[in-house]
DOZA-36358 format. One record per residue (C-alpha): x, y, z. Coordinates in steps of 0.25 Angstrom, whole numbers, padded with zeros to 4 digits, always signed. Each point is the difference from the previous one (the first is absolute). Layout:
residues N
XYZ/...
//
This chain:
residues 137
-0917+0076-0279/+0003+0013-0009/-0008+0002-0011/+0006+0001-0014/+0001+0013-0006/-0004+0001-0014/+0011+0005-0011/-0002+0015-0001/+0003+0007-0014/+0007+0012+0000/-0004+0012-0004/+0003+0009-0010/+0014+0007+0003/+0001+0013-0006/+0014+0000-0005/+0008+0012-0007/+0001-0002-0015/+0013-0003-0009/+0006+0016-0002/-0002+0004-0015/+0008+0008-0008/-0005+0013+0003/+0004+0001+0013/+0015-0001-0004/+0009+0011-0003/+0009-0003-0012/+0014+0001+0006/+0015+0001-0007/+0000-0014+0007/-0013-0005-0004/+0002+0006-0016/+0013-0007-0001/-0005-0013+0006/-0010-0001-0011/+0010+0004-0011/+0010-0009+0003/-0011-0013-0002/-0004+0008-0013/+0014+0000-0004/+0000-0016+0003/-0012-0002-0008/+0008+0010-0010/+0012-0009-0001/-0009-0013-0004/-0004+0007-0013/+0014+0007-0001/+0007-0014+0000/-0010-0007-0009/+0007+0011-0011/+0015-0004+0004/-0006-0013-0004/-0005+0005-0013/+0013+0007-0003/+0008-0011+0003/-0008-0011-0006/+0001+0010-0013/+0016-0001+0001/-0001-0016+0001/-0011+0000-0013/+0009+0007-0010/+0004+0013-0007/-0013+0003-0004/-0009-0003+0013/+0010+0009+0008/+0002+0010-0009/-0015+0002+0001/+0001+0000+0016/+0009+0010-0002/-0008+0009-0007/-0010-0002+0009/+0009+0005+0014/+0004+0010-0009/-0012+0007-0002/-0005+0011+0007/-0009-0006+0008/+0009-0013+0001/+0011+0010+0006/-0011+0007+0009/-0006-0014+0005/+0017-0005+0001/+0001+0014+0009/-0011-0004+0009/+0005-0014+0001/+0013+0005+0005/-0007+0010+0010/-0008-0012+0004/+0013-0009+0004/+0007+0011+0006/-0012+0004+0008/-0004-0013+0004/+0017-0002+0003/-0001+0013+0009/-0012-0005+0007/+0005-0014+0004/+0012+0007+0004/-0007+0008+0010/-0008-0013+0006/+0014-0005+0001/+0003+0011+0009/-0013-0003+0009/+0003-0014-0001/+0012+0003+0007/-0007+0008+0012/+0004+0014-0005/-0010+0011-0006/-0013+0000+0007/+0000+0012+0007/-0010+0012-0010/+0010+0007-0004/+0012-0010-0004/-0013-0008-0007/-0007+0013-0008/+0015+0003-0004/+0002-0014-0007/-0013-0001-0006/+0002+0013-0007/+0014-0005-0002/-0003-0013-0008/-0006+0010-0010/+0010+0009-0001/+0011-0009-0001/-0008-0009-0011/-0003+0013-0008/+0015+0004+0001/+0006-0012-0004/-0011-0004-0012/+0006+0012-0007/+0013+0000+0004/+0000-0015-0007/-0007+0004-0011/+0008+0011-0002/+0012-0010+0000/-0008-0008-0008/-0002+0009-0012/+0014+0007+0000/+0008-0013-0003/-0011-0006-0009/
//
């Protein structure tokens, strides 16, 4: 008749540690990954003032006339500029993820080339819009 083995513990395994952040190189990809979620978070606060502003317009004369004043300050105008790069950008970005979605893009050079094109394009089109923006109003 076999005798019955005890139950063995295991030993301690050395296993590799998580990576940490120093050991990555910031990349166009990388950077612009990171952006377009701060641009998400962005748009939360963004939309909280279109909510301001339009409840202003439902309140009265006197509430949106205050709203107005506040968008049309400088640093309403400068947070407003920021709020429209951050659409546009986040836009741009979820556009390119499209593209990936759709199996195109991911070799170095067509991926480097959109990440720094989600920039450019954003930039371009912020001021181009504003540009509009402030010659017919």
């Amino acid at each position: 008749m076999a005798e019955a083995k005890a139950p063995t513990t295991p030993r301690a395994v050395a296993r590799p540690l998580s990576p940490h952040l120093q050991i990555y190189k910031l990349t166009w990809t990388m950077a612009m990954s990171v952006i377009h979620r701060a641009t998400g978070v962005a748009l939360y606060a963004g939309t909280l003032l279109l909510v301001y502003w339009l409840v202003s317009l439902a309140a009265g004369p006197d509430a949106f006339a205050t709203a107005q004043a506040v968008f049309g300050s400088a640093i309403g105008r400068f947070v407003l500029f920021g709020y429209t790069w951050a659409l546009l950008h986040h836009l741009a970005g979820g556009l390119r993820h499209f593209v990936w979605d759709l199996g195109y893009g991911y070799d170095l050079k067509t991926r480097m080339g959109m990440a720094r094109a989600t920039l450019i394009v954003s930039g371009i089109l912020t001021v181009v819009l504003w540009a509009i923006g402030l010659s017919v109003g």
